[in-house]
C-alpha positions as CSV (number, residue, x, y, z in Angstrom):
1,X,-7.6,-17.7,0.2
2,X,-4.5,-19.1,0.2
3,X,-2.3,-19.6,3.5
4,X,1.2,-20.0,2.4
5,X,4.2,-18.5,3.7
6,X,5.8,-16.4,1.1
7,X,9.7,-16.7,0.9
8,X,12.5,-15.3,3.3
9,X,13.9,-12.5,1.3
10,X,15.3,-11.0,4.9
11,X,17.9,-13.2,4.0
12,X,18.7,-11.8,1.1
13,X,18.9,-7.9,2.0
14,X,17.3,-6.7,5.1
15,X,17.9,-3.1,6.7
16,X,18.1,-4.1,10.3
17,X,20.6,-7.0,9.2
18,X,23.3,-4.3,7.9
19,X,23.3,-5.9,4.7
20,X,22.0,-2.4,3.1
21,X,23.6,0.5,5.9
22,X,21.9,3.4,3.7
23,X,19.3,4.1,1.6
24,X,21.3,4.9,-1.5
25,X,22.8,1.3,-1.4
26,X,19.2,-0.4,-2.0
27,X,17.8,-2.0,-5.2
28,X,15.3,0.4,-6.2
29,X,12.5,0.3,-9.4
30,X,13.5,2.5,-11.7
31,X,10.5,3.6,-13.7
32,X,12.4,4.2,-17.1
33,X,9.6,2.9,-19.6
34,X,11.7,3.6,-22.6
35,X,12.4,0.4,-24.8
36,X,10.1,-1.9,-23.2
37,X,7.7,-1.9,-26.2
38,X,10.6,-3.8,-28.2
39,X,11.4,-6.3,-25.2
40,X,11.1,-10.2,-26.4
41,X,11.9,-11.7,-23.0
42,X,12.4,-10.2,-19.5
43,X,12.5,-11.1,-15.3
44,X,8.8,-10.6,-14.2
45,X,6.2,-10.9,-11.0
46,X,3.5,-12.9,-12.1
47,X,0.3,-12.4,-10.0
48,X,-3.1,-14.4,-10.1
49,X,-6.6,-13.4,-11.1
50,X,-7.0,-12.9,-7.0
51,X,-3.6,-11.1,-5.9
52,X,-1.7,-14.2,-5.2
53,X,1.7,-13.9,-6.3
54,X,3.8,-16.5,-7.7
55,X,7.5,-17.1,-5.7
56,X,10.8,-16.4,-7.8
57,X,14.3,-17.0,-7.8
58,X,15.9,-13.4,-7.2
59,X,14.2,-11.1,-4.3
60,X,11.2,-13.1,-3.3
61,X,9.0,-12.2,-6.1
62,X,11.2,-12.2,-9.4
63,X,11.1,-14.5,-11.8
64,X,13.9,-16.1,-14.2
65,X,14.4,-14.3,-17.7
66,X,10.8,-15.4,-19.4
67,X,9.5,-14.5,-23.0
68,X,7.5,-11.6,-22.7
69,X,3.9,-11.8,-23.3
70,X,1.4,-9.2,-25.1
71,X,-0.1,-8.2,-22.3
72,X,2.5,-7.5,-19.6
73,X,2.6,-4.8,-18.3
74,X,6.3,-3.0,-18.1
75,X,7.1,-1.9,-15.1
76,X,10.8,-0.1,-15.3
77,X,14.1,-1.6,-14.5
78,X,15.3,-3.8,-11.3
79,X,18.9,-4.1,-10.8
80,X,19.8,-2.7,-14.0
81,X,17.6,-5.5,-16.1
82,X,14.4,-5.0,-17.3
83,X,10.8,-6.1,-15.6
84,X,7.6,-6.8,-16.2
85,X,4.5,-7.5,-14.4
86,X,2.4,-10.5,-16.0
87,X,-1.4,-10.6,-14.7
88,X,-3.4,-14.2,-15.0
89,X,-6.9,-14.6,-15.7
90,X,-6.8,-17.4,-13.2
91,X,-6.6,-18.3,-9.7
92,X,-3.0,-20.1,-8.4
93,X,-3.9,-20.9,-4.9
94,X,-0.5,-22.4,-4.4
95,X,0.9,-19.3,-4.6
96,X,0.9,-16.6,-1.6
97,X,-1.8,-14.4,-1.0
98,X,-0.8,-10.3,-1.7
99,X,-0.8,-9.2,2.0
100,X,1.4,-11.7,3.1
101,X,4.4,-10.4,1.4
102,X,4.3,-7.2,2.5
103,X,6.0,-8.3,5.5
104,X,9.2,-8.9,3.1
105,X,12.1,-6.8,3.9
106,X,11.6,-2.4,3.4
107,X,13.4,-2.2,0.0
108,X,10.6,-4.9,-1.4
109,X,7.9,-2.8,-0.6
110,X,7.6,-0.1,-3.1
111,X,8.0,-3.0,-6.0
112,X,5.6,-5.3,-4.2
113,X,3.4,-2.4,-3.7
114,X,3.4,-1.5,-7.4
115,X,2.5,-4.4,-8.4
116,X,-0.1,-5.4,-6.6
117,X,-2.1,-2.0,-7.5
118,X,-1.0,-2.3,-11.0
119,X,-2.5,-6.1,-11.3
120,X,-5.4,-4.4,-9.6
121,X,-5.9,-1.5,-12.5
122,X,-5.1,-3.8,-15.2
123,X,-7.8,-5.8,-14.2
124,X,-10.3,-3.1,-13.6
125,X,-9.6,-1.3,-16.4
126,X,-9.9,-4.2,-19.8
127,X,-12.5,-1.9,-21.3
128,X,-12.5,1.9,-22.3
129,X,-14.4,3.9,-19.7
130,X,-15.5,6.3,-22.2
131,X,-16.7,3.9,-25.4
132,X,-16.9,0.7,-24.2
133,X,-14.1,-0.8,-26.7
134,X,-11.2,-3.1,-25.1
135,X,-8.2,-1.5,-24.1
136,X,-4.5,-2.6,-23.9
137,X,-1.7,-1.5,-22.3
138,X,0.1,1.5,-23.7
139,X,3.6,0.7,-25.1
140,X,5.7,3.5,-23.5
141,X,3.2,5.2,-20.6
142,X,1.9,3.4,-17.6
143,X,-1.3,3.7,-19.6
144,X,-4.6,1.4,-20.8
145,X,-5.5,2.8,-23.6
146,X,-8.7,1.8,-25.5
147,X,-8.0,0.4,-29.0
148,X,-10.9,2.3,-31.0
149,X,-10.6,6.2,-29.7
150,X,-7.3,6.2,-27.6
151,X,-8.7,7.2,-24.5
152,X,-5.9,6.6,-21.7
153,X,-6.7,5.6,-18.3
154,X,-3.9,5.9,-15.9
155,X,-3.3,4.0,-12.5
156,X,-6.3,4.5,-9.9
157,X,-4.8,6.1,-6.8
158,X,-6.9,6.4,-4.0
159,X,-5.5,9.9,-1.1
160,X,-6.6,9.1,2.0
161,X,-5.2,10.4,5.8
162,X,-4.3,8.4,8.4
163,X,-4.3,10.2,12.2
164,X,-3.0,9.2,15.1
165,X,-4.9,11.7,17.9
166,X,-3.2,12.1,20.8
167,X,-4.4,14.5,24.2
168,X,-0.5,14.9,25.7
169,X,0.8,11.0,26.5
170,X,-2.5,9.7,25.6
171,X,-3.4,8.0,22.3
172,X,-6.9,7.8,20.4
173,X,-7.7,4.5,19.2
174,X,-10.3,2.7,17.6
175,X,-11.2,-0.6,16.2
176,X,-13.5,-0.8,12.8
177,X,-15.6,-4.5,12.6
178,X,-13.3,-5.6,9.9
179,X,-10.7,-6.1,12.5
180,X,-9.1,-9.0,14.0
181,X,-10.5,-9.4,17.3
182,X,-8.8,-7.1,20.0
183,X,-7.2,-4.9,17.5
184,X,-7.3,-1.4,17.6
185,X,-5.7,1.4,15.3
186,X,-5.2,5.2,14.0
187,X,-8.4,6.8,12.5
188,X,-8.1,6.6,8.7
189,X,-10.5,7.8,5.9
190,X,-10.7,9.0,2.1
191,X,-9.8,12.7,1.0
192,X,-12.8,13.7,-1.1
193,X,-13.1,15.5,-4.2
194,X,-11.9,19.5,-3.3
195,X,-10.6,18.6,0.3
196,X,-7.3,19.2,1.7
197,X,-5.8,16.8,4.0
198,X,-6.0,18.6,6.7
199,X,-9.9,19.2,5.7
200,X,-10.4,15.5,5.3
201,X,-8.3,14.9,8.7
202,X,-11.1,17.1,10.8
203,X,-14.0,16.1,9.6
204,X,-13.2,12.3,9.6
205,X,-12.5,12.4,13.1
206,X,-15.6,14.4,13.8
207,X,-17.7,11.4,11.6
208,X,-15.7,8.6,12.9
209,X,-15.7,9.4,16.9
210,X,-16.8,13.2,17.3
211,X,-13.3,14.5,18.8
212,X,-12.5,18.0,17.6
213,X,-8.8,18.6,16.3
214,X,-6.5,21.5,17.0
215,X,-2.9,21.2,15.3
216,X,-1.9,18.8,12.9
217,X,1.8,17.4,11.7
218,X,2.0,15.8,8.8
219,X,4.7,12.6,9.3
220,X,5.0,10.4,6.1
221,X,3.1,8.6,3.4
222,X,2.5,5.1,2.2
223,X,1.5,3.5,-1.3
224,X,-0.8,0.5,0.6
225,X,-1.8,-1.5,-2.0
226,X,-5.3,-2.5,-0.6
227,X,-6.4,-2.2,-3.4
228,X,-5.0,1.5,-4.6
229,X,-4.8,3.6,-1.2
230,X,-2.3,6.7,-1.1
231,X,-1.7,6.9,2.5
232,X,-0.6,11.0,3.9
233,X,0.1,10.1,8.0
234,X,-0.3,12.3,10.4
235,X,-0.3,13.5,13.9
236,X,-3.6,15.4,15.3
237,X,-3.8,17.2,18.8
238,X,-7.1,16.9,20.2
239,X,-9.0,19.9,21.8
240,X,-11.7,17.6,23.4
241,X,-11.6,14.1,24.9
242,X,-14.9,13.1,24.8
243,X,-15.5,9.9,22.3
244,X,-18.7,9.0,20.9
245,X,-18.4,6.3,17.7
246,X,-20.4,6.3,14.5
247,X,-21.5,2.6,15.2
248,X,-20.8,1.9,11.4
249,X,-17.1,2.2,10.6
250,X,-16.1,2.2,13.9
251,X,-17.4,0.1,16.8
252,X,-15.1,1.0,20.2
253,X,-12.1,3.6,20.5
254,X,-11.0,4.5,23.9
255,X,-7.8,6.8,25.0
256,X,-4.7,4.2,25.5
257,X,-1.8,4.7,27.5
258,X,1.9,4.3,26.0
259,X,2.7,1.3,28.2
260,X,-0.7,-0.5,28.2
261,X,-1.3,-0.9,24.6
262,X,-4.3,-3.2,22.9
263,X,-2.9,-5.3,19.7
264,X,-2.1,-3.1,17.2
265,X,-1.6,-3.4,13.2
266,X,1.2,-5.5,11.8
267,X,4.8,-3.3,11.6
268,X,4.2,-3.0,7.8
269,X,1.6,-0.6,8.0
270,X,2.2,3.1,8.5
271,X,-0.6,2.7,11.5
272,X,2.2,1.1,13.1
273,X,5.0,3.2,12.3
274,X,2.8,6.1,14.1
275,X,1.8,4.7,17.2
276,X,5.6,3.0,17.3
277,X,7.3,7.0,17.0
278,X,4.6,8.4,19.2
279,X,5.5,5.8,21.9
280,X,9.2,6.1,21.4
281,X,9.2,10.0,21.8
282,X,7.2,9.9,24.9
283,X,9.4,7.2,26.6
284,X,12.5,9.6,25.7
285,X,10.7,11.9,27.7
């Protein structure tokens, strides 16, 4: 896995720099697919057979004006001129690894996000799910669609919740054995197939380390791209403090303190943005 840096973009537009004082003044993606099927060359994000993506020369990621190949996939406009998203079939391990640039300034990360999960489905999906016969990508829908009986398979997205318990200034955290040493985080899970959030919220803090939940806020949501997540945040009031782990997706959690917190997850991540606004309404209290 590759170790590079990606490029600075923070240079080039950054929120907390000024450069962009309101949300309206961002670049944003606009997915208009109309007119791509007829596009002969176009900016695009290349990305590798392994989710490394290849630098460029406007915003990090985007490359110069390139002839556009049969298999890109269109993904809308950026700054008024067309882009695409080109997929290898080969590893670059000079380029830098997906994850890495996520820590790119906020306007980045929808279009990063997009097309990391849309290198992802591309890849997954080469053949028809229902006959078996190679599929393409559709020429004016976000679409693979299978060359012999037109089946279309859309973008996977994955719901899940993400809950950050708390028992008045306290916080419930817990570490899973995929972590980095010493890190802790909010309790996270799938939604499965009929749930509601709030269903899926309960019961996979009940699984995960056997707390029962009174009310619940719902905060924000996240695209994470890792690999197709859909991630609906919330807050979750816990009616009992008592902790006792699964032992398979989680192996400690403990009740933390605003001012004596373990490491935590990278500011990118909505975990983050949870604990950081539970933390900075307590202290204003």
């Amino acid at each position: 896995m590759s170790t590079r840096e990606p490029p600075d973009a923070g240079r080039l537009a950054s929120k907390k720099d000024g450069l962009y004082s309101g949300l309206a003044e961002w670049p944003i993606l606009e997915r208009d697919l109309m007119g791509h099927q007829h596009l002969r060359k176009a900016r695009c994000i290349r990305i590798d057979s392994v989710g490394h993506i290849a630098p460029g020369v406007l915003d990090a990621i985007i490359s110069e004006v390139l002839p556009v190949s049969e298999n890109a996939i269109p993904l809308g406009h950026w700054r008024g001129e067309p882009l695409v998203l080109e997929v290898l079939n080969h590893e670059q391990p000079e380029w830098t690894e997906g994850r890495a640039w996520m820590q790119q300034p906020d306007y980045l990360f929808p279009l990063i996000s997009t097309a990391l999960q849309l290198a992802t489905w591309q890849r997954d999906h080469r053949f028809c799910g229902r006959c078996g016969s190679e599929a393409h990508p559709h020429s004016h829908e976000m679409a693979m669609q299978c060359v012999k009986c037109k089946f279309r398979a859309y973008p996977r997205i994955s719901p899940c919740v993400i809950t950050l318990v708390t028992y008045g200034r306290e916080l419930l955290l817990a570490r899973s054995p995929r972590f980095k040493p010493g890190r802790f985080s909010t309790l996270a899970g799938f939604i499965e197939a009929g749930e509601s959030a709030e269903e899926a919220l309960r019961r996979e803090v009940k699984e995960e380390v056997g707390v029962e939940i009174g009310r619940v806020h719902y905060f924000k949501s996240q695209s994470w791209p890792f690999p197709h997540s859909f991630m609906l945040a919330f807050y979750a009031e816990a009616l009992t403090r008592d902790i006792t782990i699964d032992g398979i997706e989680i192996e400690a959690a403990d009740w933390f303190q605003p001012e004596s917190l373990p490491a935590l997850p990278g500011p990118e991540s909505i975990a983050w943005e949870l604990i950081d606004n539970f933390v900075r309404s307590v202290a204003v209290k």
